[in-house]
C-alpha positions in Angstrom: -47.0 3.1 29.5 -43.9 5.0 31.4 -46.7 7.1 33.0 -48.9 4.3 34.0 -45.8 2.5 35.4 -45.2 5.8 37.7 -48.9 5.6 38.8 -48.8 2.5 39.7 -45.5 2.7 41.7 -47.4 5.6 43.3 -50.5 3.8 44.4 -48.0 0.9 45.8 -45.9 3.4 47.6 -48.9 4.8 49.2 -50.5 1.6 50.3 -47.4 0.6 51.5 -47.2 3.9 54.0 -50.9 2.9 54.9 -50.2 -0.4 56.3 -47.4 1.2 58.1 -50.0 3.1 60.5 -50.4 0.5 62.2 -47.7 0.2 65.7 -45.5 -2.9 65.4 -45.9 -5.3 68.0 -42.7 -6.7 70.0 -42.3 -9.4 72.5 -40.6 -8.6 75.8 -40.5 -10.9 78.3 -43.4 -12.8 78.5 -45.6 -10.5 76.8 -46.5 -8.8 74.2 -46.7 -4.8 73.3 -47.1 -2.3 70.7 -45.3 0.7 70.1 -47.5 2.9 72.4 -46.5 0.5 75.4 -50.1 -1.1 75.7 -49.8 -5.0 76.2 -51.4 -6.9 73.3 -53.7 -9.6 73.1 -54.9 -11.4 70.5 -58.6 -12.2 69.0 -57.8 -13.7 66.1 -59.1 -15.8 63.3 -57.2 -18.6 61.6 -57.5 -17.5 57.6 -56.8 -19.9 54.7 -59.0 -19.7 51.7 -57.1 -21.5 49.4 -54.5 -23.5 49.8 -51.6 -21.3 48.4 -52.4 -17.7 49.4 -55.1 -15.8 50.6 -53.5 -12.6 50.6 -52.9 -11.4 47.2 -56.2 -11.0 46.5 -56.9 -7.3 47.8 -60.4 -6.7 46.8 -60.9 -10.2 49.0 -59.2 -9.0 52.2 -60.6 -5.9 51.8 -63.9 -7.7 52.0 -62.9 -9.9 54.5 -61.1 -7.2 56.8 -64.2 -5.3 56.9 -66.3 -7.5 58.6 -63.5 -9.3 60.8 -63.2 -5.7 62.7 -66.9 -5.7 62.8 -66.4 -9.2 64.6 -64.0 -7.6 66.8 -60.4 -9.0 65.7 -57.5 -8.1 65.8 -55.0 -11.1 64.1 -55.1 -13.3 61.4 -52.8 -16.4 61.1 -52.3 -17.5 57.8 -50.8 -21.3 57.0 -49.3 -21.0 53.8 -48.2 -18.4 51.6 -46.5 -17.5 48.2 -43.6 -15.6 49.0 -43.6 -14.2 45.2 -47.0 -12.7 45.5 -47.6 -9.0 45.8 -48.9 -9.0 49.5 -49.2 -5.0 50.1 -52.9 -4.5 49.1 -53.6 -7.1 51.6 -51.5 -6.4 54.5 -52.6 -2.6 54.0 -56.6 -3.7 53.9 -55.6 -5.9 57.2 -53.6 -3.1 58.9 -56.6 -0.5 58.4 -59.1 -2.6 60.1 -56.4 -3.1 63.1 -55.3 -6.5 62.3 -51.8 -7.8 62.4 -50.6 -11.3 61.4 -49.4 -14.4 62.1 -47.2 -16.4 59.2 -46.4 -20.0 58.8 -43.1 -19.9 57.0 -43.1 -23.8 56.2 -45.2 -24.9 53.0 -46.4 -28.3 52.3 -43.7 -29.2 50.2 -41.1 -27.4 52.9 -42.3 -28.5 56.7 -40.2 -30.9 58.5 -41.1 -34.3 58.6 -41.5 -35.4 62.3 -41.0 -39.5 60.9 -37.7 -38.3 59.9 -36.8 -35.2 60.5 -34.1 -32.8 58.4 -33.1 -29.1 58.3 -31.6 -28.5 55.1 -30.8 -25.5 52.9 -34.1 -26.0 50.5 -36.1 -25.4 53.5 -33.6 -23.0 55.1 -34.4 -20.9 51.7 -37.9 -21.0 51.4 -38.4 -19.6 54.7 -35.9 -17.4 54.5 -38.5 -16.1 51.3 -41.3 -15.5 53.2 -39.2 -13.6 56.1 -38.3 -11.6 53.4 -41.7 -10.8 52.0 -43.6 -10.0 55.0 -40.7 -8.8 57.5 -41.1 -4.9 55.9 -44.8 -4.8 57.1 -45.6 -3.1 60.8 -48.8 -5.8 60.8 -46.4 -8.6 60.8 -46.8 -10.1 64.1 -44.6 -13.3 63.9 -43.5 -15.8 62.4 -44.2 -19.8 62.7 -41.2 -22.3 61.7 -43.6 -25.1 62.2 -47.7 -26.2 62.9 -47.9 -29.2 64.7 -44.7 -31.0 63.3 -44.4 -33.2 66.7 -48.2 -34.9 66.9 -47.2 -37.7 69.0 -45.2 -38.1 72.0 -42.6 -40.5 69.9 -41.8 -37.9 67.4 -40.9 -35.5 69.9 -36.6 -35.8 68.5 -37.9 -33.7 65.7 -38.2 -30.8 68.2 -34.1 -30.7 67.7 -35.1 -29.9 64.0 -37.9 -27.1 65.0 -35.4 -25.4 67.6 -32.7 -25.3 64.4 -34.7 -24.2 62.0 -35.5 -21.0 65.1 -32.5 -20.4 65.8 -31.2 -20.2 61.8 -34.1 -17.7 60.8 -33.7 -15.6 64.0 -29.9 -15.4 62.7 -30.9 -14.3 59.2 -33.6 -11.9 60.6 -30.4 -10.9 62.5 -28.1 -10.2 59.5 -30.5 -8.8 57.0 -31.4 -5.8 59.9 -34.7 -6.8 59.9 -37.1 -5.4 62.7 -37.0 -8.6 66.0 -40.7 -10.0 64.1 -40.8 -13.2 66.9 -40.2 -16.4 65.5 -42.0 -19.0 67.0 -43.7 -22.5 66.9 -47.9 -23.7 66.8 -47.5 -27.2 68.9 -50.3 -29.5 69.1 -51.5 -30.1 72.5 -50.5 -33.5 73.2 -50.8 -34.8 77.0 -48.0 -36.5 77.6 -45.8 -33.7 76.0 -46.8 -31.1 78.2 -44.7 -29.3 79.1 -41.8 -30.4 77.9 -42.1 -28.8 74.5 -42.8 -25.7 75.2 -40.2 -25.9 77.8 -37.1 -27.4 75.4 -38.1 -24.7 72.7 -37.6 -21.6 75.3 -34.6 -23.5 77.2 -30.8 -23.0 77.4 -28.6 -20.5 77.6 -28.2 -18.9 74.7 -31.7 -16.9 73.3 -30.2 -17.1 70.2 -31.1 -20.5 69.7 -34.2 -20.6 71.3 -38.1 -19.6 69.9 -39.5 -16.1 70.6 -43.2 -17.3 70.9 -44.9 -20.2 71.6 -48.2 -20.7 70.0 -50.6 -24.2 71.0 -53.4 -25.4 69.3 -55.8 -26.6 72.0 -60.0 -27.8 71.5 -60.4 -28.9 75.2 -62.8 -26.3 76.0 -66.3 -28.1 74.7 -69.4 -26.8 75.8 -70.4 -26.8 79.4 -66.9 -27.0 81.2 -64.6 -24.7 83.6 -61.0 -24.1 84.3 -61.1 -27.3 86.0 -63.5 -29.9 83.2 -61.8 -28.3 80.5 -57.9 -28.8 81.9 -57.3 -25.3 81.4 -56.0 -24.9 84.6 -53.3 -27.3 84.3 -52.7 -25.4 80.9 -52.3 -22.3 83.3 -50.2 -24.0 85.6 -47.8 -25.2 83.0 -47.3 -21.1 81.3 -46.8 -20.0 85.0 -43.2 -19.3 84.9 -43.1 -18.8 80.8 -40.5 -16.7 79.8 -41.4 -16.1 76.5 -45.5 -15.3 75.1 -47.7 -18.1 74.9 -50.8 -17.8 73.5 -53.4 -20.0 71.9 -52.5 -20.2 67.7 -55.8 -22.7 67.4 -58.8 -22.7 69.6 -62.6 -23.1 68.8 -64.1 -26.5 69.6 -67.0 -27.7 67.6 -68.3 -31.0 69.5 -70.9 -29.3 71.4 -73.1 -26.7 69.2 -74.0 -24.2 69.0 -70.5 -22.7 69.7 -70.7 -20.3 72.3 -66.4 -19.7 72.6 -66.5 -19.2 76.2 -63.1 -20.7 76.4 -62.5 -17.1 75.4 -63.5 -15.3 78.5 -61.8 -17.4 80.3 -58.2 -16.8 77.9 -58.8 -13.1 78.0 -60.5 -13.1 81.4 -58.7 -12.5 84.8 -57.8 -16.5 85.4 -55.5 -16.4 82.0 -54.6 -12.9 81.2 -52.2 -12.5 83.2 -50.3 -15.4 81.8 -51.5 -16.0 77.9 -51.3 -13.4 75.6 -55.0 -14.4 73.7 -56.0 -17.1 70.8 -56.7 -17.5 67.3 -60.0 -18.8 66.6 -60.2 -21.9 64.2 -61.6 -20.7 61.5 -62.7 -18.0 59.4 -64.3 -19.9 55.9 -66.7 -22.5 56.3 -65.4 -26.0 54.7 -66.4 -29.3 55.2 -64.5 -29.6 58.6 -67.3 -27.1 59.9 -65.5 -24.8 61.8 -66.4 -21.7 59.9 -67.7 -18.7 60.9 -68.6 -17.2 57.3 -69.5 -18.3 54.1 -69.1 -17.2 50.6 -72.4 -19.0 49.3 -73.9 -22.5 50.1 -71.8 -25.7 49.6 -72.1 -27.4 46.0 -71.0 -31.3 45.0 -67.3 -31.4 45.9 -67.0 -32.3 42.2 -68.0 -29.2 40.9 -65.4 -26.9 39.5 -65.5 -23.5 38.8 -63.8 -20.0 39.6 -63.0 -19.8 43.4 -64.7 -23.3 43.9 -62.5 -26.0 45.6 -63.9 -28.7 47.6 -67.3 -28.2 47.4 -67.2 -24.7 49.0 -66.9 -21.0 47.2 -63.5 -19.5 48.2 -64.5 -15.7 47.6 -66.8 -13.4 47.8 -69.2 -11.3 49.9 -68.7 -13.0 53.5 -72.1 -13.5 55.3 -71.9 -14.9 58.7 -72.2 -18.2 59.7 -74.9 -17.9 62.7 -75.1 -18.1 65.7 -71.4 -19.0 66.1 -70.3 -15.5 64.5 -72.2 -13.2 66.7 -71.4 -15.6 69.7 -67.6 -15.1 69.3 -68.8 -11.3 68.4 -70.6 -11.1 71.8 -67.7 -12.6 73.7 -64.9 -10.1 72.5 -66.9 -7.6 72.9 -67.0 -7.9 76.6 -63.1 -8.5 76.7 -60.6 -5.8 76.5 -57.8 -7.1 79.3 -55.3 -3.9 79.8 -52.6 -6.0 80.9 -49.7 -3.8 82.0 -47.4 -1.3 80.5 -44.0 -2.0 79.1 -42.7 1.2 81.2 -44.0 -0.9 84.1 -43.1 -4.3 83.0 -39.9 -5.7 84.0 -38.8 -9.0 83.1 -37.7 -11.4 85.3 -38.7 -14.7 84.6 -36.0 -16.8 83.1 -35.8 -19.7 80.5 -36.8 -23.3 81.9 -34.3 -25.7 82.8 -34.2 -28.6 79.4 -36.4 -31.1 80.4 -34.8 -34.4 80.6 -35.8 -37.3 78.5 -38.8 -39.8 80.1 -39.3 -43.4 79.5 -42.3 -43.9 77.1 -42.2 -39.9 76.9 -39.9 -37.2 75.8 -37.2 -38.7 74.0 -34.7 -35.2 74.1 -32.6 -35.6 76.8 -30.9 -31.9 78.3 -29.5 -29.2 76.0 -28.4 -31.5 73.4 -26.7 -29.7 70.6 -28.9 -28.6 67.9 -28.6 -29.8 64.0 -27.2 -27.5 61.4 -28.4 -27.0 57.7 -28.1 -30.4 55.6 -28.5 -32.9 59.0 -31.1 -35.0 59.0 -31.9 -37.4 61.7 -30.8 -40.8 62.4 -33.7 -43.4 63.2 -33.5 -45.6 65.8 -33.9 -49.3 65.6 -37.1 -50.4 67.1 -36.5 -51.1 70.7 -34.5 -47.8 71.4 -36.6 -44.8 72.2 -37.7 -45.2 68.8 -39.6 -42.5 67.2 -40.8 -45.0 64.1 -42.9 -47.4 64.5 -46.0 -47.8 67.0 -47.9 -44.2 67.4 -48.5 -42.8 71.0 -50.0 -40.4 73.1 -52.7 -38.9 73.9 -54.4 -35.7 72.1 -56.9 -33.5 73.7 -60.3 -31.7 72.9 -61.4 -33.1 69.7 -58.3 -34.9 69.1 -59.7 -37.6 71.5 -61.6 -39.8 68.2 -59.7 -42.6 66.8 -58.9 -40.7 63.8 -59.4 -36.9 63.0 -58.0 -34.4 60.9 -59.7 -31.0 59.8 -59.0 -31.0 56.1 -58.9 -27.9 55.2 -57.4 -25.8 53.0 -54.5 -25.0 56.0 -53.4 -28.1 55.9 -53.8 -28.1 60.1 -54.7 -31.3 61.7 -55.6 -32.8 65.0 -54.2 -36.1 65.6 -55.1 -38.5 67.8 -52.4 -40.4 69.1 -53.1 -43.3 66.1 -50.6 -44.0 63.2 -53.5 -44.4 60.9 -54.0 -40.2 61.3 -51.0 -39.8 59.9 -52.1 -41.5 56.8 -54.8 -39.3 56.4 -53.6 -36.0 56.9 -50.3 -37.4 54.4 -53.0 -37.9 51.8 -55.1 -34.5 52.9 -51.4 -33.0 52.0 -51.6 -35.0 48.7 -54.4 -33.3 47.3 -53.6 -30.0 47.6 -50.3 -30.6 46.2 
């Protein structure tokens, strides 16, 4: 048994070395690099096949791995993990096909509530567990303290909570010595938000409190469109003067088939490059939503149970692509390898944005305000005052734009329409993976 033990120390100790190969990625300025001084982009693939973790199955992501470097990837972003899983065999399958990762620290049970929003030591912790599990891994790329908390303009005093919940878990990175993994937020793209979001998370003068990344999850780009058709170029015009990376953390539209993902020669292309630092693709195992781009078998009656069967859909397995949309996305990154510049030739110099002030029907955080600490939570309104409760507004893009959507999958994402009735559903899409 003692001898087994050893062995099996050994072989974690080894894998563990493995998936150090891979450089670390930092985030200076408004870019990203990795430890040889190349600037990084991302072509990555949003990866949830079950609900609680996909990565402590290693055989699985060894599977998976394989073909996503065959695809051409280079990131995953995962939604929701178990911080008490054994995570090595994966991260070490990930880091020898070249791909690093994005992690949502929030759970289901753990994300802030937008409605009524609070930052309190349960949450503060269970974050705080997942920094811990993944922060000794060079393939960690970053960290998300939230996925689309604020889905309509009226919820947008719940950014006060996101910022907090930054600025605490870049303090605790701070004090436990961990290497500067970038802690960030995944915003949905809401009009009327833009872009006073991203602009509140990255303002102010202290970088303490303020988010390392900012990641937006964004399905204008539908079939035949341009900078222009698409509104990409106002989302180029609004990164401009960025001072931290933004990238797209969702991406893949599926309104106009076959999928062609040309919105991705035109992210990693010349027009974007220079300003976004790439996109995860939405997503890698085909569910109901249809977004997939491979399967693990053909669908079955969503009442059907069985090993690795949830929802109708197998959840491991050999991965066949889903066609054409795998070799299209395949046939785009090929042709896309931006060089960016060097971080001996970078040199910083854009600063944060000024705190956007609050709007009428709009943004409801007015300035700098003073962020919440651990155990506030906020105080609602009455109706009539800039309230955040009651009626639903805004106005969500790409295909966002029907009365009522959500993707209901096992990630838990969602793309809200600007209607209090989507919040119902993607409450009770919560619900049943609970």
């Amino acid at each position: 048994m003692f001898a087994k033990s050893l062995v099996t120390a050994a072989l974690l100790a080894n894998a563990a070395l493995t998936a150090a190969k891979l450089s670390p990625i930092s985030a200076v300025g408004s870019k990203f690099f990795n430890g040889n001084g190349d600037q990084f982009f991302m072509k990555g693939i949003a990866y949830q096949l079950t609900p609680a973790d996909p990565l402590i199955d290693t055989e699985q992501c060894q599977r998976d791995a394989s073909l996503m470097k065959t695809l051409g990837a280079n990131a995953i972003r995962v939604y929701h993990v178990d911080p008490n899983g054994d995570h090595t065999g994966c991260m070490t399958a990930f880091a020898d096909a070249g791909i690093y990762l994005l992690v949502d620290l929030d759970t289901f049970n753990t994300a802030i509530d937008p409605i009524v929003a609070s930052w309190n030591q349960t949450q503060f912790d269970a974050y705080a567990k997942v920094m811990d599990a993944f922060a000794k891994y060079d393939n960690t790329l970053g960290y998300f303290v939230g996925n689309e908390v604020i889905a309509l303009n009226n919820q947008s005093e719940a950014a006060t909570y996101v910022k907090a919940a930054a600025r605490d878990l870049k303090a605790y990175r701070k004090s436990k010595g961990y290497r500067e993994i970038p802690v960030g937020y995944s915003a949905a793209d809401i009009a009327e938000l833009r872009p006073m979001l991203q602009n509140y998370l990255s303002c102010g003068s202290n970088a303490s409190e303020s988010i390392d990344m900012f990641g937006l999850n964004a399905y204008e780009w539908c079939g035949d469109v341009n900078m222009q058709t698409s509104g990409y170029d106002t989302l180029n015009e609004f990164a401009s003067t960025y001072n931290v990376p933004i990238f797209f953390s969702e991406t893949g539209c599926i309104t106009a088939r076959p999928r062609t993902f040309a919105d991705q020669s035109a992210i990693l292309g010349p027009e974007m490059n220079k300003l976004w630092s790439g996109a995860i693709v939405y997503e890698w195992i085909a569910e109901a939503n249809d977004y997939g781009l491979i399967s693990y078998g053909p669908p079955v009656s969503a009442t059907v149970t069985g090993a690795n069967i949830e929802g109708g859909f197998s959840r491991a397995g050999t991965p066949t692509p889903v066609s054409p949309d795998f070799s299209n996305l395949q046939a785009q990154w090929k042709t896309l390898t931006p060089t960016g510049v060097a971080s001996s030739a970078y040199k910083p110099t854009l600063t944060p944005p000024p705190c956007p002030a609050s709007t009428a029907g709009g943004w409801l955080v007015d300035g700098d305000v003073k962020l919440p600490s651990v155990g506030q939570t906020q105080q609602v309104k009455p109706t009539g005052s800039n309230s955040e409760t009651a009626t639903a507004t805004g106005t969500a893009t790409g295909t966002a734009a029907s009365p009522s959507s959500t993707k209901g999958s096992a990630n838990g994402g969602k793309e809200i329409t600007g209607m209090g009735v989507g919040l119902v559903a993607v409450m009770l899409g919560f619900m049943y993976w609970l």
